[in-house]
Every structure is written in structure tokens, then in C-alpha cells.
Residue, then its C-alpha position, 0 to 999 in steps of 0.5 A: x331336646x332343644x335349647x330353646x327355655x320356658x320364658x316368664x309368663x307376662x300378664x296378657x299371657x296368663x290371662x288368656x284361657x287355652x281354646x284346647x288344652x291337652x295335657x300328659x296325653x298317651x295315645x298307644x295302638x296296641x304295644x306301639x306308643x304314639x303319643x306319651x304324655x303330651x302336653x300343648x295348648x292353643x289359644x283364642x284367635x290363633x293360627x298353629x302350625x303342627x309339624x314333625x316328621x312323616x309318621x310322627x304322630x300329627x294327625x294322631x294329634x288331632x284325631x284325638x282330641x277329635x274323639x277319634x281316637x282313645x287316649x290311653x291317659x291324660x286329660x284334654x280339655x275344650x272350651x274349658x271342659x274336660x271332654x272325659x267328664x261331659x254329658x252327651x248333651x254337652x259333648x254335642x254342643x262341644x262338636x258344633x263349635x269344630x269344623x274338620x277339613x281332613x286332608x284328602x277333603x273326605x267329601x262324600x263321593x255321591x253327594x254333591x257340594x251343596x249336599x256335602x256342606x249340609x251334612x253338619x247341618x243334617x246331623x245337628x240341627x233342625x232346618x228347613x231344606x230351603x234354609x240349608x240350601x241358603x246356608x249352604x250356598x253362603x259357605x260356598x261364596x265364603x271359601x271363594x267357589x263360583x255358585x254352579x260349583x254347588x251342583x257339582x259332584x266331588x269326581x267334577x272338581x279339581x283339588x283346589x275346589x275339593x279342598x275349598x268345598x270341604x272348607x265350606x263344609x268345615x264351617x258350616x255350622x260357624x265354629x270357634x275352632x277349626x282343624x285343617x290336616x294338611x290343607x295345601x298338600x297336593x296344590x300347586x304354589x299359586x293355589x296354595x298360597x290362595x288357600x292360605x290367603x283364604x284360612x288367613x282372611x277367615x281368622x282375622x274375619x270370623x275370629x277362628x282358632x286354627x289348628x293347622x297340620x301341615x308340612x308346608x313351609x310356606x304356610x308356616x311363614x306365611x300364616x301361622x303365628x305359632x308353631x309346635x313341634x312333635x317330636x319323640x312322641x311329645x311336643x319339643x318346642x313351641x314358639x314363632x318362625x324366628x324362633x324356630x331359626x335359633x333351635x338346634x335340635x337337628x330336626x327341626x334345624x334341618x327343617x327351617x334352616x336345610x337346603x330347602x329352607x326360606x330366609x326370613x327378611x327383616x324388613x318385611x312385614x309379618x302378620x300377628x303373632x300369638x301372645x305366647x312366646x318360645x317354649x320348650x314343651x315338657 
């Protein structure tokens, strides 16, 4: 555990609902214990960063909350709702406001981009095929893709343009909160910093909840306004990249402060950060 201490909530903070509350969550897989008993929260508006070690548990995480996976105990809560506790009804209404981009982009291989972005669309809502196809072309145009992209199959695409249309597919029901496992892995560093240019445009423009896994540090200088850090099957630290350049835990030191670190320069400008100030979690 770190040093890093829980500093007194100030007004603003206290104020300020969590988007997703995760509370004493254990998530086991048979006898192995993933996940125990742990706790985050994320807030109106943010970008989080969610790192820790290869098979940690990130995307266990946010799988999850998801409802992917079954939690062995503890409470998760969405939009103010304990998703144990919702009618089928309700729960559906929950998934409308999440959009999902899985690492890989999990795009359907035999559909093409404007079929792929329309899948959400099909599944929940009731719309015209002339409608979805309007909508769908305005998600392609919003993540950046050219408009002949929506013809194009998964197989035609570069990665860059997988991720950007399995984006599109992610917001195509304009949600509150969206999920990116890993966003940039697999991009080269000019298209990565583009993707994090574009995730940075879209909070501040639709005023999105991002809940971001990933193990890109630039990302993480770059974009996010906070960061957790699991660790021991819990969150062990939670707090702003400066304030993770004075933790010592020895992972996350050697992460942020290692050979392949980056130096934060004072005199440069850094995007907004959340309201919520460092912590240690538990």
C-alpha cells in the first residue's frame, strides 16, 4: 500500500454523485479470487485511467460492471441504481446510456461499418432503416472516418480505422458513459495520440464519462484527469498523474518513475483535472 493519505472531502467534491459506484466488489473464477472487496468510484464528465499489472484484473473490472461477469458479493451502483435491485426494464435503459469499445474493437466480421454502428440501434430502438443509416453515417463523420468508410467491411480497414469505427459503434446511442479497454494498443504513436485527441474532444463536446483501461502512458499524461490503480486485487491508489510521481508503492514507482517514464514539465499547460483529490483506496 502506499503512502498516499484520503485528503478531507472539500464541498464541490461532496456534492458531486459518482456516474458508477463500485463498492466491496469480489469477483472470484472458481477457487481463484480476482477481485476482493473493491471499491472505486467515477464521476460526471471524467476521463479515468484504470491500470495495473498484465492480468491484474482491469478488464475483469469493467466487464463487470458491465454485466458480463457475476460478482460473488458487493454492490455496484449506476446512475444511482444498484443494478442488483432493477427490473429488466430499468436495466435496459441503464445499457442505453453505455457504449463499449472492446480492445480488439469486436466488430462483426461479416457486416460492414454502417451495419456494425447499427447493431445498438437494432437491438434497442425501433427506427426506420433510412434513420439508422443517417445516424449511422453521423457517428462515422463524428469519430473522423471519411463517408466510403461505411461501406467498407472489418477485413478492408486498418487498425486505426477498426478502433475509429468500433468508437462510432460505441456511441451510437449517444451515451453518458463509455468504456475503452485499451484504446491505443496495437496503434502506432502519431495514431495514438490522434485517438486520444478524438476521446479528448468527445468528453469536452458531449460531456462523456470515460472509463479508460489501458497501459499507455501517454494516454495517461495526455488525457486522463485521474487515475486508479489495481493492485492486490483492490484499488490501492487513486489521484492525478503528479500525484502519482510521489507514491512509493514499488509498482506503481516503477511505472511512472522507471526508465521508460515521462517527465511532467511544470510550465506546460495540463488539461482539467477531476474534482477528486489523491487517495489511498480502502
Amino acid at each position: 500500500m502506499s503512502d498516499v493519505v484520503n485528503p478531507a472531502p472539500d464541498q464541490a467534491q461532496r456534492s458531486r454523485e459518482p456516474v458508477i459506484s463500485v463498492r466491496d466488489v469480489t469477483v472470484s473464477f472458481g477457487s481463484q479470487t480476482v477481485l476482493d472487496k473493491l471499491c472505486l468510484d467515477i464521476f460526471p464528465g471524467e476521463i479515468l485511467g484504470f491500470i495495473g499489472p498484465s492480468g491484474s484484473g482491469k478488464s475483469v473490472l469493467m466487464r463487470t460492471i458491465l454485466g458480463l461477469n457475476r460478482k460473488a458479493s458487493g454492490e455496484i451502483r449506476i446512475f444511482g441504481r444498484n443494478i442488483d435491485n432493477v427490473t429488466e426494464t430499468e436495466k435496459m435503459a441503464i445499457d442505453m446510456r453505455m457504449g463499449v469499445l472492446f480492445q480488439h474493437g469486436a466488430l462483426f466480421s461479416s457486416l460492414n461499418v454502417l451495419e456494425n454502428i447499427q447493431v445498438p440501434m437494432r437491438e434497442y430502438l425501433d427506427l426506420s432503416p433510412k434513420l439508422m443509416d443517417e445516424l449511422a453515417r453521423l457517428k462515422i463523420d463524428l469519430v473522423g472516418l471519411t463517408p466510403d468508410t461505411a461501406e467498407k467491411f472489418p477485413s478492408e480497414l486498418s487498425g486505426g480505422m477498426i478502433k475509429r469505427a468500433a468508437l462510432a459503434r460505441a456511441l451510437a446511442l449517444d451515451p453518458d458513459v463509455v468504456f475503452l479497454d485499451e484504446p491505443t494498443s496495437g496503434l502506432d504513436p502519431i495514431g495514438a495520440a490522434e485517438f486520444d485527441d478524438l476521446i479528448a474532444n468527445l468528453r469536452d463536446t458531449m460531456g462523456l464519462t470515460v472509463y479508460m483501461v489501458t497501459h499507455d502512458l501517454d494516454s495517461l499524461f495526455a488525457v486522463c484527469d485521474r487515475i486508479a490503480v489495481l493492485g492486490k486485487k483492490r484499488v490501492l491508489v487513486e489521484g492525478t498523474i503528479e500525484d502519482m510521481l510521489t507514491v512509493d508503492d514499488p509498482w506503481v514507482k516503477s511505472y511512472f518513475r522507471g526508465k521508460r517514464a515521462r517527465q511532467i514539465d511544470p510550465a506546460a499547460p495540463t488539461r482539467r483535472r477531476a474534482e477528486t483529490g489523491p487517495r489511498q483506496a480502502g
